[in-house]
C-alpha positions in Angstrom: 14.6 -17.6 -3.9 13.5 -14.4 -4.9 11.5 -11.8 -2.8 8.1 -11.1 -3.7 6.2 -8.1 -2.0 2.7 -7.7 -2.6 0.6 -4.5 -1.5 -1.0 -5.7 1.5 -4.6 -3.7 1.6 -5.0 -4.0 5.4 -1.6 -1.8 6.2 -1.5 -0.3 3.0 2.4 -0.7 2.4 4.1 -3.4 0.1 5.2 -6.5 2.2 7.9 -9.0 1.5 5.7 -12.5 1.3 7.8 -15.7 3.0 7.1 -18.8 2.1 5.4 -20.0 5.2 2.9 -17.1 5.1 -0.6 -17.6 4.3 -2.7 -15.1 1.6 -6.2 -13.6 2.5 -7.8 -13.4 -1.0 -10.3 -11.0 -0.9 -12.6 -11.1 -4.0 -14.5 -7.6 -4.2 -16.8 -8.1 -6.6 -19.0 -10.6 -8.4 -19.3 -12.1 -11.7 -21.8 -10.5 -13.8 -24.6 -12.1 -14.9 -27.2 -11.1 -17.7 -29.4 -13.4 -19.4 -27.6 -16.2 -18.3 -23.9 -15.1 -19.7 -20.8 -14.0 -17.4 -19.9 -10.7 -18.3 -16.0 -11.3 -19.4 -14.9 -8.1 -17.5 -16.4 -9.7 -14.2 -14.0 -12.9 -14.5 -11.1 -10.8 -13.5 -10.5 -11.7 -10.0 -11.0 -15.1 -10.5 -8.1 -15.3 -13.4 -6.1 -13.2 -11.0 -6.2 -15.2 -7.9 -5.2 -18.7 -10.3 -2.5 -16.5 -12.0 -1.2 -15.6 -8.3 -1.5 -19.5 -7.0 0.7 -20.6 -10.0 3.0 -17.9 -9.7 3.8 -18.1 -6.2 4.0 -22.2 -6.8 6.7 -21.8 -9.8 8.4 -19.8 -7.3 8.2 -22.4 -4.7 6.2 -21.1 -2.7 4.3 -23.5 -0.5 1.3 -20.9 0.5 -1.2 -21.0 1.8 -4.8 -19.4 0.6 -7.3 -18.2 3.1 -11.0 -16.6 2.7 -12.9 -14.8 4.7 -16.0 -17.3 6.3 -19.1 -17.4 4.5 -21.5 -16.7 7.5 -18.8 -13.5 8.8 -17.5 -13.6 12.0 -14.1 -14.8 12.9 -13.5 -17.6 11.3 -11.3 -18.5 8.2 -11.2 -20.8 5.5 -8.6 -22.7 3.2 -8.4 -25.4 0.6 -7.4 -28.6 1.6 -3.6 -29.6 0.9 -5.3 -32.8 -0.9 -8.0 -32.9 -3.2 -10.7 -35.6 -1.4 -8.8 -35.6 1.9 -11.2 -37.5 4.0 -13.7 -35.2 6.0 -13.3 -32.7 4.3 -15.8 -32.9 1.7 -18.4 -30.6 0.8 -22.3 -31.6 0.7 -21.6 -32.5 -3.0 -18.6 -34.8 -2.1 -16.5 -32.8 -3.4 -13.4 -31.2 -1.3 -14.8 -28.9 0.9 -12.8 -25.8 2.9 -11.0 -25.9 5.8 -11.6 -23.9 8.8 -9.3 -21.7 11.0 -9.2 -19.0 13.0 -6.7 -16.3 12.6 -4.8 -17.0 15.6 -3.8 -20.6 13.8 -1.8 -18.4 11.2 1.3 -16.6 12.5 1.1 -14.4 9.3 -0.2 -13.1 6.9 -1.3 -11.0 3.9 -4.5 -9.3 2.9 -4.4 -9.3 -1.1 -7.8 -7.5 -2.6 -9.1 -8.1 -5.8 -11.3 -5.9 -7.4 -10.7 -2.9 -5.9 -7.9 0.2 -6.0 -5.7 1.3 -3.6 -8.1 3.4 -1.5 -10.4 0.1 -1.4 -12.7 1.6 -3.8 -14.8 -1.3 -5.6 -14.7 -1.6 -9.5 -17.8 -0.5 -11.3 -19.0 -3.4 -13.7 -19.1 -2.5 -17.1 -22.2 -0.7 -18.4 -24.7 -3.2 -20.4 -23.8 -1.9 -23.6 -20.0 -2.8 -23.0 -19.9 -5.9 -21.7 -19.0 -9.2 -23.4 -20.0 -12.5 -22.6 -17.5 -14.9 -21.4 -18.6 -17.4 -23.8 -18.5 -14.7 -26.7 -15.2 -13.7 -26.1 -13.3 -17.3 -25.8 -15.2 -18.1 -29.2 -14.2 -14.9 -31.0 -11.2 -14.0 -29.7 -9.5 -17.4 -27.9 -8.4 -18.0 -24.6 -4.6 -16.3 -25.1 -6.4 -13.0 -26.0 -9.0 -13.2 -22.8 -6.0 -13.8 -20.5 -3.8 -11.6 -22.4 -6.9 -8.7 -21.5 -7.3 -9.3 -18.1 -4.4 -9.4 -17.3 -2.6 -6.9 -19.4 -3.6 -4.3 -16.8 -2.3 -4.4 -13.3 -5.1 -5.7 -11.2 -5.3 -2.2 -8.9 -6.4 -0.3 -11.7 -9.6 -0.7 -14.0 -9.8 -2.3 -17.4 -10.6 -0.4 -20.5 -13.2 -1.6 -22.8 -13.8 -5.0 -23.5 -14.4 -5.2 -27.4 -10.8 -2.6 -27.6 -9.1 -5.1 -25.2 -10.1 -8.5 -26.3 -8.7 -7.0 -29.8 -5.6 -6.3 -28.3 -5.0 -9.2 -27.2 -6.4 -11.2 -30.1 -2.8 -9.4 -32.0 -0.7 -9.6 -29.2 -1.4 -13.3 -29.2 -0.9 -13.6 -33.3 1.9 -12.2 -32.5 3.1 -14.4 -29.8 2.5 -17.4 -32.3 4.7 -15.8 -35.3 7.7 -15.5 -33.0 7.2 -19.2 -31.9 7.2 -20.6 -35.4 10.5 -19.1 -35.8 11.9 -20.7 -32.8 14.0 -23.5 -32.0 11.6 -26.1 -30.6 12.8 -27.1 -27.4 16.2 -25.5 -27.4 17.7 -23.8 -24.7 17.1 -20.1 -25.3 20.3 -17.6 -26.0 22.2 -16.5 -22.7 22.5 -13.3 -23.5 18.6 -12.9 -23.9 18.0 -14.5 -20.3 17.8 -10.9 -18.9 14.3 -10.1 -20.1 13.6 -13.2 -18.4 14.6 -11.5 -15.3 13.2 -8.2 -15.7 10.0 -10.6 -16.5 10.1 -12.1 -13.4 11.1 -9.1 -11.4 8.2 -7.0 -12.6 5.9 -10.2 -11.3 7.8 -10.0 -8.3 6.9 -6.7 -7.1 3.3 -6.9 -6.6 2.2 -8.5 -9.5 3.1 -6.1 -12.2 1.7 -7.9 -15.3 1.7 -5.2 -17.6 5.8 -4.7 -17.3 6.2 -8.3 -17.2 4.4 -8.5 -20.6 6.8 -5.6 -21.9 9.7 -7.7 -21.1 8.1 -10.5 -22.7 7.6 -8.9 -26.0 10.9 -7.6 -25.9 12.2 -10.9 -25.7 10.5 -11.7 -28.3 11.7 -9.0 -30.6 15.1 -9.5 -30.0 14.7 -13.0 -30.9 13.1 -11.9 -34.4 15.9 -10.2 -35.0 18.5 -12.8 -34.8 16.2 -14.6 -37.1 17.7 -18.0 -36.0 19.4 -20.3 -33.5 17.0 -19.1 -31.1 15.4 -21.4 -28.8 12.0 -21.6 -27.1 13.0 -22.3 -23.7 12.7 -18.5 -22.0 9.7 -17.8 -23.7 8.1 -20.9 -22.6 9.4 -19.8 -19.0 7.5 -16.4 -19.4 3.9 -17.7 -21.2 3.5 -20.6 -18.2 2.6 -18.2 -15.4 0.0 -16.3 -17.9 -1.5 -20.1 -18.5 -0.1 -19.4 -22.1 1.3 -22.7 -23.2 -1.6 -23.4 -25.7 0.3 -21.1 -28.0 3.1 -23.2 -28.4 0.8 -26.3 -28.7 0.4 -26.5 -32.6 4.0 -26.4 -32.9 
């Protein structure tokens, strides 16, 4: 299994994550909300903590996700293992937290979202940038969105939304070009498996999305080159953790 450190914001140092360990979240900053729209920027966290949950789970990591408790104090919170796990269900009936206190976990990390290094909070996007949630999916798709939010690594700020989105929108065409070249459901060239690893070695040290794109693309350029005989298989390894896979689903 590989070793994955993430920055832990409570020491300030990068730690080595063990499977058995348990992951504070914390979630800096809220969605924005203007005239009833979610401000696209403002989703950021969100994608980021389900990007780290399936990560750490294609891994196999079986960890655990803790939040701080709504009313403060000492207590914690997690997810139930099962979804409807009797008594555990929220006023709604649906599953409901968990809670803990700290001294039922024997470790774990503080991961902050939203925030730099020096725990400073993100600014949200003046009025005149933003771009609703709802906008972007319809004009730019859901590969471009992710491909934005997480194209920069989450301890530093995003640039402009419209630029971004954009970005994405042709780093996504592009993505789909390479695919329709590819061998559908072939193993992928041997010799090309290292971007895989540099892909999944970027992830692995703290989360480092925009080298693990780099790699990705690079992959991907190689197999352009080639021009044929090259199958799918490593770039479908590399899109899954992004939540990617609707590229590949019209071919």
């Amino acid at each position: 299994m590989r070793e994955i450190r993430l920055y832990d914001s409570l020491s300030g140092e990068l730690v080595a994550v063990s499977p058995g360990d348990a992951i504070r979240v914390e979630v800096r900053t809220s969605p924005v909300v203007t005239a009833g729209t979610v401000d696209v920027g403002s989703t950021r966290p969100f994608v980021l903590f389900s990007f780290l949950e399936r990560f750490l789970q294609g891994q196999g990591f079986g960890t655990r996700f803790l939040f701080n408790s709504p009313g403060g104090g000492d207590a914690m919170y997690e997810l139930p293992d099962a979804v409807g796990d009797p008594g555990h269900e929220g006023e709604d009936g649906e599953p409901g937290l968990l809670q803990l206190t700290r001294s039922d976990v024997d470790r774990w990390v503080n991961v902050c979202f939203g925030a730099d290094r020096e725990g400073r909070e993100w600014p949200p996007a003046e009025p005149q940038a933003r771009v609703a949630l709802a906008d972007a999916l319809k004009g730019f798709g859901h590969p471009a969105v992710a491909l934005y939010l997480l194209g920069t690594h989450y301890s530093q700020p995003l640039g402009d939304a419209q630029a971004g989105l954009a970005n994405g929108a042709r780093h996504a065409r592009r993505i789909r070009e390479v695919i329709a070249k590819l061998d559908q459901g072939a193993p992928s060239p041997d010799d090309m498996h290292l971007h895989v690893e540099e892909f999944e070695a970027a992830l692995a040290d703290d989360l480092d999305t925009p080298t693990a794109l780099v790699s990705m693309f690079e992959w991907a350029l190689e197999a352009e080159r080639r021009g044929h005989g090259v199958g799918d298989h490593d770039l479908r390894t590399m899109l899954a953790p992004f939540e990617l896979d609707d590229l590949l689903s019209s071919f």
